[in-house]
LUMVO-647894 format. One record per atom (N, C-alpha, C): residue number from 1; residue in three letters; atom name; x, y, z. Coordinates in steps of 0.001 Angstrom, whole numbers, plus 500000, padded with zeros to 6 digits. Atoms other than C-alpha are relative to their C-alpha. Example, Ala and Ser with C-alpha at 12.3 -4.5 7.8 and 13.67 -1.06 7.14 Angstrom:
  guti  filo  tifi       x       y       z
     1   ALA     N  500890  498810  500000
     1   ALA    CA  512300  495500  507800
     1   ALA     C  500900  501200  500000
     2   SER     N  499180  498810  499940
     2   SER    CA  513670  498940  507140
     2   SER     C  499230  501090  500730
This chain:
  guti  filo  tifi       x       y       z
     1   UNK     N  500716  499065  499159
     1   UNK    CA  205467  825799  040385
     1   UNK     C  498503  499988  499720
     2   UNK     N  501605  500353  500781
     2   UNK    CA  202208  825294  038349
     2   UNK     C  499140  499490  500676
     3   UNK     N  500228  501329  499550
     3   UNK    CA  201727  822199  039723
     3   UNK     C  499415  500434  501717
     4   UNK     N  500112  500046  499013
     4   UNK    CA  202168  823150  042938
     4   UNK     C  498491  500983  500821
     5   UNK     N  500999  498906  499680
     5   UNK    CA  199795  826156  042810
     5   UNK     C  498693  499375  499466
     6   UNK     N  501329  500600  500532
     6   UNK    CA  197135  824045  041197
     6   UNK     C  499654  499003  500904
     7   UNK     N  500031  501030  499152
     7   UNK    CA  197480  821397  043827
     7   UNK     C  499322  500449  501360
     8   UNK     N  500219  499679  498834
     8   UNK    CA  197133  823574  046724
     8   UNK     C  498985  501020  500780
     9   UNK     N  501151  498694  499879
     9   UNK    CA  195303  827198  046103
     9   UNK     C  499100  499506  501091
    10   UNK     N  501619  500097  499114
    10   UNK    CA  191763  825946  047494
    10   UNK     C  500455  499010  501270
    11   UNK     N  499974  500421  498344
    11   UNK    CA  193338  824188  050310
    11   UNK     C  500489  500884  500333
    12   UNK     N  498845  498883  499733
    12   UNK    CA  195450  827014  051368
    12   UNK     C  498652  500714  500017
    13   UNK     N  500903  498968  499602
    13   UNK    CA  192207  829376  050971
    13   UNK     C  499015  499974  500612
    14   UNK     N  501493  500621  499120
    14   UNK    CA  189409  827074  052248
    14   UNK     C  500353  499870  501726
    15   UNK     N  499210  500150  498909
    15   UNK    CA  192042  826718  055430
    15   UNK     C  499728  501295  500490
    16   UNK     N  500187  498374  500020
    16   UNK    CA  192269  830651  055041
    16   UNK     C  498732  500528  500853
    17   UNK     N  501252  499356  500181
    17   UNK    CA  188947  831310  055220
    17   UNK     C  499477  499365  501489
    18   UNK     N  500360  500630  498741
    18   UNK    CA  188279  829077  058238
    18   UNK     C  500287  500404  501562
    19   UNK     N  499073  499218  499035
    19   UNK    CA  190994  830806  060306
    19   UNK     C  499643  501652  499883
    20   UNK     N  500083  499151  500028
    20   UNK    CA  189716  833952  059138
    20   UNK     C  498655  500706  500634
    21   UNK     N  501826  500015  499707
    21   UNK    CA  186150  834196  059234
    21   UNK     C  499604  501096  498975
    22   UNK     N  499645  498753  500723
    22   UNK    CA  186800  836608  055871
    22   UNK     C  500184  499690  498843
    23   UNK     N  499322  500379  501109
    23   UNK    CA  186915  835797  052410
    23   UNK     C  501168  500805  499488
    24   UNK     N  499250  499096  499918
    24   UNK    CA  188897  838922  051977
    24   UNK     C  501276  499589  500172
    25   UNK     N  498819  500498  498343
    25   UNK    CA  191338  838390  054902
    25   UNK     C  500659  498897  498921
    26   UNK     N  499418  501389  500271
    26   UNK    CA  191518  834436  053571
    26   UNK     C  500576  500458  498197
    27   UNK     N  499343  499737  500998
    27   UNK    CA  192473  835851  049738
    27   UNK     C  501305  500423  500118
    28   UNK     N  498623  499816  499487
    28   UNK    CA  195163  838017  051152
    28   UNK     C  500826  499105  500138
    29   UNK     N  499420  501097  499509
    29   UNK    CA  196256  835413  053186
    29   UNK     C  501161  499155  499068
    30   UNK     N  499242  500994  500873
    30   UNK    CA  197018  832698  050336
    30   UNK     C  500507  500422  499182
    31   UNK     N  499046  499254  500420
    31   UNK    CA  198100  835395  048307
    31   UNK     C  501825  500184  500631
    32   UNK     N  499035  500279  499373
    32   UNK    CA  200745  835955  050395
    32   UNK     C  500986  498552  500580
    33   UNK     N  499552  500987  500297
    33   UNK    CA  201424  832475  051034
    33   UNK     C  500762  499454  499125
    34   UNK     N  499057  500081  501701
    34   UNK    CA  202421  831834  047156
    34   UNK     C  500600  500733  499969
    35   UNK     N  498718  499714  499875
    35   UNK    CA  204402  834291  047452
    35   UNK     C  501347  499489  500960
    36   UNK     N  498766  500648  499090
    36   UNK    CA  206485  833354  050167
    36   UNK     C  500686  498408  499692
    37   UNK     N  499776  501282  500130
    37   UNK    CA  206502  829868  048886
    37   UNK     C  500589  500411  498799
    38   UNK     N  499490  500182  501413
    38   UNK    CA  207511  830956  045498
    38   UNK     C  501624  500785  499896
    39   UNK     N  498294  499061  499662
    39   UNK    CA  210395  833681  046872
    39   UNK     C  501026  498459  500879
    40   UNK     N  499398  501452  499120
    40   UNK    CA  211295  830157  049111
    40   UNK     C  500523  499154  498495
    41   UNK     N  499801  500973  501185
    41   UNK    CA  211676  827887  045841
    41   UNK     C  501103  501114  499243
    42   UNK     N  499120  499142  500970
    42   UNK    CA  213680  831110  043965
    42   UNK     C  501309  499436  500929
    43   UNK     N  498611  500392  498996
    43   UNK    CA  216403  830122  047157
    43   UNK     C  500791  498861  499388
    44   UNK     N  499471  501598  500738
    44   UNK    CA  216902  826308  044843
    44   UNK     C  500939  500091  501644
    45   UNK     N  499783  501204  498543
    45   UNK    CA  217173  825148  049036
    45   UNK     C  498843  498517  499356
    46   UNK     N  500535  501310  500075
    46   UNK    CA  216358  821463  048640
    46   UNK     C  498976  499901  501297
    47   UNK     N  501043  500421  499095
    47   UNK    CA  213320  820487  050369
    47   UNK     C  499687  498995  499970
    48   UNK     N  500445  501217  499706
    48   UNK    CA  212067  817218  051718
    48   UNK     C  498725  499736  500025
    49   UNK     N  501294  499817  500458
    49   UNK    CA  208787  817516  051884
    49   UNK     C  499341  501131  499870
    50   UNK     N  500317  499121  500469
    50   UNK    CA  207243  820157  049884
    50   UNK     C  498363  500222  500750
    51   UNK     N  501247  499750  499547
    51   UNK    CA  203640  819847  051530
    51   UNK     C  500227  500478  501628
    52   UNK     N  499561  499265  499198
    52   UNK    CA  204985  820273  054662
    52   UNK     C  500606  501053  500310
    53   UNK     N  499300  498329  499931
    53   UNK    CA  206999  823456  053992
    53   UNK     C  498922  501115  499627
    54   UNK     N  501290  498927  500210
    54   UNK    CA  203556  825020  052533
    54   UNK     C  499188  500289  501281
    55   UNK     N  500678  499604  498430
    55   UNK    CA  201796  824538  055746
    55   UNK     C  500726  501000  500865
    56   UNK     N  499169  499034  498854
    56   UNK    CA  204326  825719  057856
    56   UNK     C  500034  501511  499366
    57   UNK     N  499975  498765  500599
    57   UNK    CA  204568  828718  055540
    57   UNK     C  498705  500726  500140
    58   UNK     N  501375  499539  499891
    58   UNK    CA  200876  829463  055645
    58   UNK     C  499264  500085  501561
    59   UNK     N  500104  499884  498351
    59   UNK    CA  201015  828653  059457
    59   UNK     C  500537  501494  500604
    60   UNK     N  499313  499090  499463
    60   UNK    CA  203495  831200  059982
    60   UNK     C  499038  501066  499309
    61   UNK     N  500429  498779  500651
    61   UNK    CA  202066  834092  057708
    61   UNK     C  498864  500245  500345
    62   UNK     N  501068  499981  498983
    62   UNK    CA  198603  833524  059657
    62   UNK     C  500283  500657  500969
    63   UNK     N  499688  499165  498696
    63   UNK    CA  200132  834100  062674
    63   UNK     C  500882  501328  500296
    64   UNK     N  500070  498166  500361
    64   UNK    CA  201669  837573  061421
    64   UNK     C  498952  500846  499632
    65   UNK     N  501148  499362  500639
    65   UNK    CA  198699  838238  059806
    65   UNK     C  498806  500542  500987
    66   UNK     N  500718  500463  498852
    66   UNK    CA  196780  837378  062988
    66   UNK     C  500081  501598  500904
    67   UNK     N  499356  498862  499308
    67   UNK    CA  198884  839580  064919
    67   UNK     C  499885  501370  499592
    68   UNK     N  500244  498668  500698
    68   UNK    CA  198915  842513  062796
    68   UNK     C  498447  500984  500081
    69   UNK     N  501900  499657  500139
    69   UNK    CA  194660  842555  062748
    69   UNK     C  500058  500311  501134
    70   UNK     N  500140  500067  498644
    70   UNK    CA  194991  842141  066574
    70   UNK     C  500184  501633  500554
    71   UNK     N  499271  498273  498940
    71   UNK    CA  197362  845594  067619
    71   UNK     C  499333  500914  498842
    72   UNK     N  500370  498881  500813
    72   UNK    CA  195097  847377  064615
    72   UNK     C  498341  500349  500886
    73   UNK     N  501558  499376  499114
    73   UNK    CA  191779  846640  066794
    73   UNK     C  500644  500493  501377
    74   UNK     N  499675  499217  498327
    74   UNK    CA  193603  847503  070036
    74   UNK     C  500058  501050  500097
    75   UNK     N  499612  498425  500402
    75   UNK    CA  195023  850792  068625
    75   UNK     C  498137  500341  500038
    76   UNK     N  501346  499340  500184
    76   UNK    CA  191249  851607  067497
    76   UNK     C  499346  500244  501288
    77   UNK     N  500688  500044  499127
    77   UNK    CA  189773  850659  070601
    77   UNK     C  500444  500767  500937
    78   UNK     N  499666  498574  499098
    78   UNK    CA  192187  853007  072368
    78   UNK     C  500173  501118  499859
    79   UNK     N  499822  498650  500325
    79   UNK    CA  191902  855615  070529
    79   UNK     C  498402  500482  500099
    80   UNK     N  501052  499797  499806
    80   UNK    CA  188132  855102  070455
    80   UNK     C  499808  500779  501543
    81   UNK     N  500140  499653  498839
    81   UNK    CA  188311  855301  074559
    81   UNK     C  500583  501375  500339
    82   UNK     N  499269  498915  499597
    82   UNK    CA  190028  858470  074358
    82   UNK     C  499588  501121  499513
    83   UNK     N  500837  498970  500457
    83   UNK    CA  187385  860256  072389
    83   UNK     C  498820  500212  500703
């Protein structure tokens, strides 16, 4: 797991950070990432390629993450219009 987290961190956050526009945001982010990758590896599911299952993992958790920021400015903005 070491390995893997030493291999990848600063791609995983420099990626982050690109998609984010947030160093913040992009910490979260790969935070969350290692986790999910590391609760994924606790499963001992065999994987085929391990670089490809990080992406996709960091793909996906973006696009929750994404989402989540999205319906928090909408809410604001309609609650703004209603003051």
């Amino acid at each position: 797991m070491d390995k893997i987290y030493d291999e990848y961190y600063y791609k995983i956050y420099y990626w982050a950070v690109k998609k984010t526009n947030n160093k913040e945001d992009a910490e979260d982010l790969t935070n969350n990432v290692f986790i999910a990758i590391f609760d994924y590896f606790d499963k001992d599911i065999n994987v085929n390629k391990i670089e490809n299952l990080i992406w996709k993992i960091a793909y996906n958790i973006w696009c929750a993450q994404a989402k989540n920021i999205l319906k928090k400015r909408i809410i604001y903005h309609m609650m703004r219009n209603l003051i």
